[in-house]
Structures are given as structure tokens and as C-alpha cells.
C-alpha positions in Angstrom: 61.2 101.8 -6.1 58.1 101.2 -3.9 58.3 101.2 -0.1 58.1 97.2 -0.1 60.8 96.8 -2.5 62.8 99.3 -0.1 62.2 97.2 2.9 63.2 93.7 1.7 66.3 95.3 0.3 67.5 96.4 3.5 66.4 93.0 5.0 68.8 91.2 2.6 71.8 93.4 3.6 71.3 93.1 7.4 71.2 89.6 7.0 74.8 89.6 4.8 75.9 91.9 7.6 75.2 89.0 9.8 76.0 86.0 8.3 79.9 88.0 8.1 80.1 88.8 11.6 79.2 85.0 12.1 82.0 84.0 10.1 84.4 86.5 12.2 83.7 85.1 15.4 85.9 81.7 16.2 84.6 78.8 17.4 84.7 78.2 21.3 85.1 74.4 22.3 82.5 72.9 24.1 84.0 70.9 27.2 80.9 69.1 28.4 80.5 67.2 25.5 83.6 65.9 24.8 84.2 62.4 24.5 88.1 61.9 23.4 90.1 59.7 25.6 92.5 61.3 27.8 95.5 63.3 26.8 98.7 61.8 27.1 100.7 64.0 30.1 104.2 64.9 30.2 105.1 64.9 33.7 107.4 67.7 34.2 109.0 67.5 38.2 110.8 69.9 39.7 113.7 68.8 42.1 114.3 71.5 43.6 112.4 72.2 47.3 110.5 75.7 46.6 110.6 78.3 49.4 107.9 79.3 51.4 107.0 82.9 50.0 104.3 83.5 47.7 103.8 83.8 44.0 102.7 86.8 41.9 99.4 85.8 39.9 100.0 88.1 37.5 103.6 87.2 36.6 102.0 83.5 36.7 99.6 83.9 34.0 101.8 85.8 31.9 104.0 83.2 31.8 101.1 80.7 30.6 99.9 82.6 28.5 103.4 83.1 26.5 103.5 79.1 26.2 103.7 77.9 23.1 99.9 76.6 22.0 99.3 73.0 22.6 97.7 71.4 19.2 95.2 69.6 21.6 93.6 72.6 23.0 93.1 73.8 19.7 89.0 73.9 18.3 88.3 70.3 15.7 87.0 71.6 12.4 83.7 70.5 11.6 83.9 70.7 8.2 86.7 67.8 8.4 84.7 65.2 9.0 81.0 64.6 7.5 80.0 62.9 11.1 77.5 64.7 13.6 79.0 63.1 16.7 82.4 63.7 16.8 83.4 65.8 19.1 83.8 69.5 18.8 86.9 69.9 21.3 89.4 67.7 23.4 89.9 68.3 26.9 90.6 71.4 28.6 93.8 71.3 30.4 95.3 73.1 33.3 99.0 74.2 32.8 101.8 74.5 35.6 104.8 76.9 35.6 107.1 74.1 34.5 104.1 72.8 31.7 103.1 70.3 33.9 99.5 69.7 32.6 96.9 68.9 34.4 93.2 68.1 32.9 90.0 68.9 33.7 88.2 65.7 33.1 88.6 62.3 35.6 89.8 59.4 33.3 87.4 56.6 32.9 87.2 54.4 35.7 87.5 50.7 34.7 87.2 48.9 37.8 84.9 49.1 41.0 87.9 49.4 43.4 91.7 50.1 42.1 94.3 47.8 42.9 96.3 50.7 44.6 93.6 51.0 47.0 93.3 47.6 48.4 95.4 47.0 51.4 97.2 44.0 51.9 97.4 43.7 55.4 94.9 44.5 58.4 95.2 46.1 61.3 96.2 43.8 64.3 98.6 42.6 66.7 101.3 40.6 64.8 101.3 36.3 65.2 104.5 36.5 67.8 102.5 38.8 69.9 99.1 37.1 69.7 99.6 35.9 73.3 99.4 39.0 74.9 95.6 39.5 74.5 93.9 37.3 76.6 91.2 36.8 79.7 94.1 37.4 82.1 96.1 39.9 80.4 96.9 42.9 82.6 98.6 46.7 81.6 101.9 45.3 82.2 102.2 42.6 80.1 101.3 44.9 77.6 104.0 47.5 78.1 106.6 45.3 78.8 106.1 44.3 74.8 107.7 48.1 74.5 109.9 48.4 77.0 111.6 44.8 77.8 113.8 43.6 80.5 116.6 44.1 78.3 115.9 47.4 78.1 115.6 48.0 81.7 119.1 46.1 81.7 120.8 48.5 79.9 119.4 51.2 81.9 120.6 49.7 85.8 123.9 48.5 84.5 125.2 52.5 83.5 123.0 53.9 86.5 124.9 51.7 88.6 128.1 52.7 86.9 127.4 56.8 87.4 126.3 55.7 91.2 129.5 54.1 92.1 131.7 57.0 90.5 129.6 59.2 92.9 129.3 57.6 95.9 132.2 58.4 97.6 131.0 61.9 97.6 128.0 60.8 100.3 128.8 60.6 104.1 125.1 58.6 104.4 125.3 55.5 102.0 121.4 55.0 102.3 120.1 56.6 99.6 123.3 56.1 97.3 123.0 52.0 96.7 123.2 50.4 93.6 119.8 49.6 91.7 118.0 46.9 89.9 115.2 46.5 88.0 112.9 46.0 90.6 113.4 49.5 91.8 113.6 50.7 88.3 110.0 49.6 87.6 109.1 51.7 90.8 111.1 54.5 90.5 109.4 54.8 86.4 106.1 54.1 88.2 106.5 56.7 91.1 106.9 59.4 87.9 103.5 58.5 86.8 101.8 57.7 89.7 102.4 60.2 92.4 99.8 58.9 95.0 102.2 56.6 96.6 105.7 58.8 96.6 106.5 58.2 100.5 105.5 54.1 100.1 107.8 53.4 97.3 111.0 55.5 98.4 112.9 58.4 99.9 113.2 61.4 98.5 116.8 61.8 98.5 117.1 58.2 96.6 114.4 59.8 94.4 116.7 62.3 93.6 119.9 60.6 93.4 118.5 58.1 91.0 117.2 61.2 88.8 120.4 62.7 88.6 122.5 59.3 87.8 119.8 57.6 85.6 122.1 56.9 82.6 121.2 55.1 79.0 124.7 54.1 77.3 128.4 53.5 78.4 130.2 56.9 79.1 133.6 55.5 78.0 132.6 54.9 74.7 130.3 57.8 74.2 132.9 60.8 72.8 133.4 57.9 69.8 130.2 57.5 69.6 128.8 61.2 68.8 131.2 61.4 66.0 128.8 59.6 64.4 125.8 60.2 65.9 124.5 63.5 67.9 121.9 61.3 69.9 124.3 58.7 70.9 123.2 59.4 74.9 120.2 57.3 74.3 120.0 56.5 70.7 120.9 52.9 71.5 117.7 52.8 73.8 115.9 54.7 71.6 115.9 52.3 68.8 115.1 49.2 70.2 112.0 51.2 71.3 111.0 51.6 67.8 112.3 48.7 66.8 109.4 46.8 69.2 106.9 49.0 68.1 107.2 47.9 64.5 107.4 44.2 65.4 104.3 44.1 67.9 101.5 45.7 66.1 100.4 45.8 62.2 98.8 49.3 61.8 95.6 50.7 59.4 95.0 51.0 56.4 95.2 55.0 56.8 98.6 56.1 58.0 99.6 59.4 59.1 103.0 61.3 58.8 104.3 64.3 60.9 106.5 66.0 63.6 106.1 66.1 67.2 108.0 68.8 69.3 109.3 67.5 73.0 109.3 71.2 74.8 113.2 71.4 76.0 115.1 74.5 76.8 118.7 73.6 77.6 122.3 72.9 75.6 121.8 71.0 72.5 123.2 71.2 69.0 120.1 70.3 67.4 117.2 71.8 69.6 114.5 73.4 67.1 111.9 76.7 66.9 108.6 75.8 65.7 106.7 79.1 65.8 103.4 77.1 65.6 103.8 74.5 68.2 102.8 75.3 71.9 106.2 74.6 73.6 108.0 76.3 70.5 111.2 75.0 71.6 112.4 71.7 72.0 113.4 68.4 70.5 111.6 67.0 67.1 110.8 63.6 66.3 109.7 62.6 62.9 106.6 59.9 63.8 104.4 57.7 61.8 101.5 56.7 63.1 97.8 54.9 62.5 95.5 58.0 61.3 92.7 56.8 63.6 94.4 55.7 67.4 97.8 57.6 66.8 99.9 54.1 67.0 103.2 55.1 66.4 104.8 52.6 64.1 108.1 53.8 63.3 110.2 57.6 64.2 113.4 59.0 64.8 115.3 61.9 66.4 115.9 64.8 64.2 119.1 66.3 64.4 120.0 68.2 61.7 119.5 68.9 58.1 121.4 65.7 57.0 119.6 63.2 59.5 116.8 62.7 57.2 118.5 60.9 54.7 120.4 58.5 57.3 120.0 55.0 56.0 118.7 55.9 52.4 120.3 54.2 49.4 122.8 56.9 47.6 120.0 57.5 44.7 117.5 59.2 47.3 120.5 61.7 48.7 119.7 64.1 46.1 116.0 64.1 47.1 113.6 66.9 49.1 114.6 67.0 52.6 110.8 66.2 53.1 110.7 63.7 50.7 113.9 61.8 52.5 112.0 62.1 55.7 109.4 60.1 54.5 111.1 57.4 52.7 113.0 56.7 55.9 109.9 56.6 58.4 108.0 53.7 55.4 110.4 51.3 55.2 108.0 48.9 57.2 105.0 49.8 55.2 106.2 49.3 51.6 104.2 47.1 49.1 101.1 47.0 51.6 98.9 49.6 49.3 98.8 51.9 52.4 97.8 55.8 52.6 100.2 58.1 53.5 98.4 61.4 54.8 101.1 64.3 55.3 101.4 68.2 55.7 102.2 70.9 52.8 105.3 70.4 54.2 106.0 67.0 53.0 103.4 67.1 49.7 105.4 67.2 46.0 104.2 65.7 42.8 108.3 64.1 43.2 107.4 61.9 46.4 103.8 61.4 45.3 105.3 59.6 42.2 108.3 57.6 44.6 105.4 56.4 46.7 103.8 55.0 43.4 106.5 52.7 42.9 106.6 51.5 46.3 102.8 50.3 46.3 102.0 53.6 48.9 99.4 56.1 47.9 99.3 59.9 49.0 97.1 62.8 50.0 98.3 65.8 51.3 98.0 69.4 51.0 100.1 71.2 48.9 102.0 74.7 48.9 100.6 77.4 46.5 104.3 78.4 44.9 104.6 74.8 44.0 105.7 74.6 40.3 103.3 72.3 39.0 100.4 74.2 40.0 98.1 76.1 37.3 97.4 79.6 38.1 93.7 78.7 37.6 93.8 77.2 40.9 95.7 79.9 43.3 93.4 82.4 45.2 91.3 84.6 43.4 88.9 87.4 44.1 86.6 86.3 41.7 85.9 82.8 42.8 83.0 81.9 44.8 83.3 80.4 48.3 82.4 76.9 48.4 83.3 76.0 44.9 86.3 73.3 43.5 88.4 73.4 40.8 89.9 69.8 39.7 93.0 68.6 37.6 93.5 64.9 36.5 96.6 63.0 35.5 96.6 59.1 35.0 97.6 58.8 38.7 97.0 61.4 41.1 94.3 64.2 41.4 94.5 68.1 41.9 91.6 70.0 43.9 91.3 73.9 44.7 88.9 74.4 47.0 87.9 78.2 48.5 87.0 78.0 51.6 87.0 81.8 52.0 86.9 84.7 50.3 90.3 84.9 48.4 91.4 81.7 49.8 92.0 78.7 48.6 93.5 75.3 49.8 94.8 73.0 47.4 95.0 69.1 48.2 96.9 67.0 46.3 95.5 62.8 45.8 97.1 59.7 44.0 94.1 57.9 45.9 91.6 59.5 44.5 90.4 59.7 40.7 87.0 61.5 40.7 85.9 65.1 41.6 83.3 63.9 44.6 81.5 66.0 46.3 80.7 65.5 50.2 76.9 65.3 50.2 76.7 66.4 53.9 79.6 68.9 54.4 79.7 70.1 50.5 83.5 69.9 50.5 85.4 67.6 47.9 86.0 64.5 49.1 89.7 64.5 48.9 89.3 67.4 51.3 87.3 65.5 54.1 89.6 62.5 53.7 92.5 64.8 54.4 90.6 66.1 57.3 90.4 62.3 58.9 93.4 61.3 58.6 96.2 64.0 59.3 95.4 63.9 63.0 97.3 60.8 63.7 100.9 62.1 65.1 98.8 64.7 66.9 96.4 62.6 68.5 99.5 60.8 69.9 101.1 64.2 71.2 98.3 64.8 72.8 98.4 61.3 74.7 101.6 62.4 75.6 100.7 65.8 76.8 97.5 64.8 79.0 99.1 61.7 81.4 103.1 62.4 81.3 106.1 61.2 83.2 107.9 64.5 82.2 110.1 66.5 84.7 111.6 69.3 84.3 115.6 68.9 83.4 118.5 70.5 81.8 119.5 67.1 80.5 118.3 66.7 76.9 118.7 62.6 77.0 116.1 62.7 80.3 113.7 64.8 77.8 113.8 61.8 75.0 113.4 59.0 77.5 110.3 60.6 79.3 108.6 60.6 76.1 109.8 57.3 75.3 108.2 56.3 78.5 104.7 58.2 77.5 104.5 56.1 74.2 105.1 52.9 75.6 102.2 53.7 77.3 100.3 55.1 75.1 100.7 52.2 72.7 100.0 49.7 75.5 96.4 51.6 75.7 96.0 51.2 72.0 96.8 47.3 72.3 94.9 46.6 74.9 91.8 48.3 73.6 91.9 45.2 70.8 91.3 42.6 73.5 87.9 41.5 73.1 87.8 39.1 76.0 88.5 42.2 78.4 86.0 44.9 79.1 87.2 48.3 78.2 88.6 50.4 80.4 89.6 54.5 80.5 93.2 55.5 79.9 93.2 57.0 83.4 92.1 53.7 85.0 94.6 51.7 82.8 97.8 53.8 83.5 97.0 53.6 87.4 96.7 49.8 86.8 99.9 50.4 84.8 101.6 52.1 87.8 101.0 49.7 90.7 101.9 46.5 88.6 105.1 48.0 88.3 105.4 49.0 91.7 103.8 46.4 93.5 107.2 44.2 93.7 109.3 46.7 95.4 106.5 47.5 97.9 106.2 43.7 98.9 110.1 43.8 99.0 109.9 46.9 101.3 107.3 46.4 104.0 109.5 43.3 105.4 112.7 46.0 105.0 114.8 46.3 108.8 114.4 49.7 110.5 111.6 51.3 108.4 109.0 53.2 110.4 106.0 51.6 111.6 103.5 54.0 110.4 105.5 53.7 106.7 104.8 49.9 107.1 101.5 49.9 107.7 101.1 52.7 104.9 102.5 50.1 102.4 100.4 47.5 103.7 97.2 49.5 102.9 98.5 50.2 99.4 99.0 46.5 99.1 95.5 45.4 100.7 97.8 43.7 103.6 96.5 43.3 106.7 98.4 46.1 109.1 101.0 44.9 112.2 99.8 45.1 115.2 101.4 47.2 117.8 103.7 45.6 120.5 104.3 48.3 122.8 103.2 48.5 126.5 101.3 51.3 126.8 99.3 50.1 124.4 100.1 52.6 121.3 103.4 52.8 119.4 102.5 57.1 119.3 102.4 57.5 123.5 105.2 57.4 125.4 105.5 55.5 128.7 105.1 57.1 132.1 108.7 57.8 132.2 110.0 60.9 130.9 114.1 60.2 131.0 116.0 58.0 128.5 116.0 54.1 129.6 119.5 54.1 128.0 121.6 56.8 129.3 122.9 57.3 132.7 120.0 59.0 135.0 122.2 61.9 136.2 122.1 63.1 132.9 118.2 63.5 133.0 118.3 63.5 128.7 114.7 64.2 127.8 112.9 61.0 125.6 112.3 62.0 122.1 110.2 58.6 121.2 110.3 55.3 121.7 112.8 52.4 120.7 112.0 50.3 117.1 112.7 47.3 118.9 112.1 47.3 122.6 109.7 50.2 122.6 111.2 51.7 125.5 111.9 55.6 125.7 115.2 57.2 124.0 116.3 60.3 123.3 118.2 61.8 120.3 121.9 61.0 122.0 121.2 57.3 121.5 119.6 56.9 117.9 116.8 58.3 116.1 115.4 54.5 115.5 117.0 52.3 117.7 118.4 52.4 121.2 122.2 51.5 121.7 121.4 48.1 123.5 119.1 47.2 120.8 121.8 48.0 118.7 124.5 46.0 120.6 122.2 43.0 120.2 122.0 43.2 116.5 
């Protein structure tokens, strides 16, 4: 055979060598180019609430890859059909622990904006409470929308009762009398406002009204806490949220979370949050506008069963999170609202509840959640910066790495697309998240910066000082909607805040027998009032006549002045009063 016969007959066997190797090697489906409609999903849920502690990759993808094979992820055979454009693969999907599939292509949008998505009702103050906002409006009509006279009511009437159960303790009845609400109003003002303690009252009625301030009837309250651990000021409490709900119609972005009232005393449900700054205190479950921190609805936690207070029997067997929520949205149902919460809260179970109550959700999501493919945990070989998204009919899966071996997953019903933040090259469902889980904080922090709080060993005190910070803070929040008004800073509103309240027990005070003249003429600068001339003799109430023996006493006694009479002005010493000389007295 020649040398040219040789070499074609070695080109004809490489050739069959390759055309064999081809047929060995399977067909890999091309994703990009698919265009079969989605996959229907069998929504697998989990009921039970997973703990916190991680999950082993490893064992993860082992137990995917021992699932049975799903005929849709299978590669199309070409040769079935004689068409070029169908399709050489279906969808690639993502697989859960519990099968729950996810895919990896965003269903078709059919409509510019999805009804779920359209809110029904704006943000504004509600038609009853229209009034408020006008020309004239000042901080106290505001907060008197929060905390009403009937509220204040309650308050004197079991103050009053704890005052006369102590009073017979007291030699001097002066700082012991009863109260009303005009002193009320002062005595909440001088907590906030402590420029004008020595104007508005005594320190020892200060302190007496701290210690006997009261918020339900004492009688009735050992029945009571059989039923309910807050009943001290639950009663109180309620109406509180009960006004908030009815005054103001919050945004379209809501915002659920916990805030922690720091407390360190006796109480059966006092909590440790290791990541809050007080760590210890009192939590209230809040929910409030994403963007001002408007808190529309909240209650006292006090144990593992409190979440579920008021839920029909069906939700009893529910996450602990997920009855936390469905009690705070009660007022928001139907209104196509977001719901932004924590990791904490976030499960494909309340995500699909929310669904039927016209509510959309975005929240992060814990990594040991059963619905979530391995594909998406952290991994050393994904690059920072990229995303990995899942699709279902109704909700939306993202992984984003933020780090190396990190990953953060966020989980959407409101979104349906795998946007990309142009400017901060994050998925959008991340920088949504971002906006809008600040809402309970930004209202703890109201509450933090311009409090009433004391320090007390009384755990109802502890509630009713923050009850007093939201009223306030929400007042802000209102009166930042009336156009007519020029804006003012929080600072400047809660000192105009303070003086309204205080300005009626000031008038009341200044005309009040036997104060000091230097107190009266403080009051009167505070209230812009012209101040009393001085009557005495010499010329100045301070400098006592030439005389230097009380006017009162006998002579022979020689008792040495220690300042001059209320009334006559004339010299006294301590023997005969500290305000008033005896024959003033007699007089009287």
C-alpha cells in the first residue's frame, strides 16, 4: 500500500473514533434558550418552626441528589420531533430539603403592575380626624388624639385612690392632696420638660405623685392577672393602640418587628435579647409605617402563648412568628400592603397566609429553612457580588453573597423578576428590604433620643413611659402632614408640647395663697406675665428693715428676724412661721 493510501486510512478511523465518542457523551440542556411555559410547583411547607443552628452542605446535597429524578429536568430528544425550534430542555429547577422546587426562570409577566401590588388605601389622617390639621392647630391638639381625657381619667381616679390609702401616713398634708387632670398634664409635662421643675411643683409632690401614679383598680386586679400578666396597665395600654389605629391610615410599605423597653426589676415575663443595647427589659411586638416609624398597631409580649391571643382556633397550630404577625395585621387586611419583617418572622407558611389576606411579604430568611436549595447556602466557590434566583407562581427566592462565603437570602411575594440595582449592583429585592425594615427601629429610636423615662423598680411605670414617648412621637409624625403649618424640629415641637400641657396649672398656681414671691414672679416669666411689684417698705422684698428683733414676739426675748412677713412685710423670726407672722395669721 502506498504512503497516501496509508494516510487516508488512518483518517477514516480517527474520524469513527470520533463520531463514537460523540455518541457517548449525553446531551446537556441548554437553559438560555428555553421557551416552555413554567413548571407546575408542588408547594411542599413545613410546619414545624426550624431551630437556629446551621445546616451541613454536604449532608444537604446528598440528600438532593438521592431524589428521585424529576421527568422535567430530563434532556427533550431531538430526534422526536422533525421541528428546529422546539426547545432542547425545560427549565432548570432548584430543589429544597422537603422537594419544594423552586425555578430558575421569572414567569411571564402579563400586566404592567400586579394587582397584589396596588394599594388600596393612602397614607393620611382618617375623615374623623381631618380636623386636627389646620392654620391654628398646636402640639396638643395633636397628642390629645393619643392620649384622651378619658385616659387621663382613669389615671387621677386610681392615683387618687392609692393617695388617700396613704395619706394618713404624712404629718404635712401639702404635698399629699388628691389630683386632677390639670396637674396630671403638668406633672407628664415636667417629665419631659425639665426647664421649669421648681414653677410647676414641689419636689416632694413630685415624688409622691411618682410613687402613687396608678393605671387600673387594685381591688379587682388579683382577678384580673388570672387572665392577663399585664393587667396593671393593659386596660390603658389598649385604648392607646386602639387610637392609634383609628387616627391615622399608614403607607403603602409597612414594617414589622420588636422593640425592647430596658427594665431590670420583678417580672414574670421580662426578656434577654443579646443583640439589643439595653438587653434586658420588656418587648413589644410593633407595626409601624417603613418610612416615619408610625406605630399602627402592638402589644405586650408576655410569654410564649401571648402571640396567639385573639387568633381564631385554626391559627393556634401556627409558627409562634407567624401568630405574631397575624395578630399585629388585623387592621391592614385586604389593603394590598407590604409587610417587611426579620429572618425571624420570614417562612414560605406565613408568606402564603399573607397571600390570602391581600398582604404581600419580603423578608429575609434563615439558611436551615427547609425549602431552601443547597444551590443557594454559602459557598466557597461563589463569587462576591453575584445572585442566584428561584421563582414560584407567587413569591421569589434571591441568594446574594455579599462576602466571601456568605450569603444572605431574601425571600419576596412582591417581587417577580431577578432586577438588578443599576447603582448599588444588589438585587432589587435586596435594596427594597434595606428601605423598609427600619420602621420599628426608627421609632425606638424616637423613643430613645427625647424620653420621659425614669428609672423604677415598677414594671407598669416602664410601659407607660414609653406609652408616653409614642404618643409623642406619633403626634410629630401627624403634624408633619399639615400643610398649612410650617415645619418645625421635633425638639421645638415637644417643648411646645410641654408648655401647652403645663401652661394651665402654672396660671392656676401663680394666684395660689402663700407661695413665695420670687416662685411667683418665676412663673410669671415662664408665662410672659408681667411680674408683682414689691410692696414692702424698705423698698425690696430681699432687705430687711432697720430693726433687727421680731415685730411679733415679746421684746425681752430679743429673737433674732429670719425674713420678713408674706403679708405685712414686717420682720419675724423662725418661732412665729416660716411665711407668715402669727397676727397675719390670726387675721386670716
Amino acid at each position: 500500500m502506498s504512503q497516501r493510501d496509508q494516510n487516508i486510512s488512518r483518517w477514516l478511523e480517527e474520524c469513527d473514533s470520533d463520531s463514537e465518542d460523540q455518541r457517548d457523551v449525553p446531551e446537556i440542556p441548554n437553559e438560555d434558550c428555553s421557551d416552555v411555559e413554567d413548571v407546575p410547583v408542588d408547594h411542599v411547607i413545613d410546619s414545624e418552626c426550624q431551630s437556629d443552628s446551621d445546616i451541613d452542605v454536604n449532608e444537604l446535597n446528598e440528600d438532593v441528589n438521592n431524589l428521585p429524578v424529576d421527568d422535567d429536568d430530563l434532556p427533550v430528544d431531538n430526534d422526536a420531533s422533525s421541528d428546529d425550534d422546539v426547545p432542547l430542555a425545560r427549565y432548570r429547577n432548584y430543589f429544597g430539603k422537603n422537594r419544594f422546587r423552586w425555578s430558575s426562570q421569572a414567569p411571564v409577566s402579563r400586566s404592567r403592575t400586579l394587582q397584589h401590588n396596588i394599594v388600596c388605601q393612602p397614607p393620611e389622617l382618617k375623615r374623623n380626624f381631618r380636623y386636627a390639621l389646620n392654620r391654628n392647630t398646636v402640639p396638643i391638639d395633636i397628642w390629645q388624639l393619643f392620649f384622651t381625657d378619658d385616659m387621663l381619667e382613669v389615671i387621677v381616679k386610681h392615683t387618687n385612690e392609692k393617695i388617700r390609702k396613704i395619706r394618713p401616713n404624712y404629718r404635712i398634708q401639702t404635698c399629699i392632696q388628691d389630683l386632677d387632670v390639670v396637674e396630671l398634664k403638668a406633672f407628664i409635662a415636667q417629665m419631659a420638660q425639665e426647664e421649669i421643675y421648681r414653677c410647676t411643683m414641689s419636689k416632694n409632690r413630685f415624688e409622691t405623685l411618682l410613687n402613687c401614679l396608678r393605671f387600673d383598680d387594685a381591688s379587682t386586679r388579683d382577678e384580673r392577672r388570672s387572665t392577663d400578666k399585664a393587667a396593671p396597665i393593659s386596660e390603658l395600654f389598649d385604648k392607646l393602640i386602639q387610637n392609634c389605629k383609628e387616627v391615622c391610615s399608614i403607607g403603602s410599605y409597612t414594617c414589622i418587628d420588636e422593640m425592647l423597653v430596658g427594665f431590670r426589676g420583678r417580672c414574670s415575663f421580662e426578656m434577654y435579647i443579646t443583640k439589643k443595647p439595653n438587653k434586658y427589659g420588656l418587648k413589644i411586638m410593633g407595626l409601624t409605617d417603613a418610612k416615619n416609624g408610625y406605630l399602627a398597631d402592638g402589644y405586650l409580649y408576655l410569654g410564649k402563648d401571648s402571640d396567639s391571643q385573639g387568633l381564631p382556633v385554626e391559627y393556634q397550630r401556627l409558627n409562634k412568628p407567624t401568630q405574631a404577625v397575624l395578630r399585629l395585621i388585623s387592621s391592614i387586611e385586604g389593603t394590598h400592603r407590604n409587610v417587611t419583617v426579620d429572618n425571624w418572622f420570614t417562612s414560605v407558611e406565613l408568606m402564603n397566609i399573607l397571600k390570602q389576606k391581600q398582604l404581600t411579604l419580603v423578608g429575609t430568611l434563615k439558611k436551615n429553612k427547609r425549602e431552601v436549595p443547597p444551590q443557594f447556602l454559602p459557598s466557597r466557590h461563589r463569587e462576591v457580588g453575584s445572585s442566584i434566583f428561584g421563582f414560584t407562581s407567587d413569591a421569589t427566592l434571591v441568594s446574594y453573597v455579599p462576602k466571601h462565603n456568605k450569603a444572605v437570602l431574601v425571600l419576596s411575594s412582591m417581587h417577580h423578576a431577578p432586577t438588578i440595582d443599576p447603582q448599588k449592583q444588589k438585587p432589587e429585592m435586596i435594596t427594597f428590604y434595606n428601605s423598609t425594615k427600619g420602621g420599628v427601629d426608627t421609632l425606638d429610636q424616637k423613643c430613645a433620643i427625647y424620653s420621659t423615662s425614669r428609672r423604677t423598680q415598677r414594671w407598669p411605670m416602664v410601659v407607660f413611659y414609653r406609652m408616653l414617648d409614642v404618643s409623642a412621637a406619633n403626634a410629630y409624625i401627624i403634624s408633619s402632614m399639615n400643610q398649612s403649618q410650617k415645619k418645625v424640629f421635633r425638639l421645638n415641637f415637644m417643648k411646645r408640647l410641654a408648655e401647652d400641657l403645663i401652661e394651665p396649672h402654672l396660671r392656676r398656681r401663680v394666684n395660689q395663697f402663700g407661695l413665695q414671691r420670687e416662685l411667683q414672679n418665676a412663673i410669671r416669666r415662664v408665662l410672659k406675665i408681667d411680674e408683682q411689684p414689691s410692696t414692702s417698705s424698705a423698698g425690696s422684698s430681699d432687705k430687711l428693715e432697720s430693726r433687727k428683733t421680731c415685730s411679733t414676739c415679746d421684746p425681752k426675748k430679743k429673737r433674732k428676724t429670719f425674713h420678713l412677713c408674706f403679708q405685712c412685710k414686717n420682720p419675724i423670726c423662725v418661732e412665729c412661721s416660716q411665711k407668715m407672722c402669727v397676727d397675719c395669721r390670726e387675721k386670716l
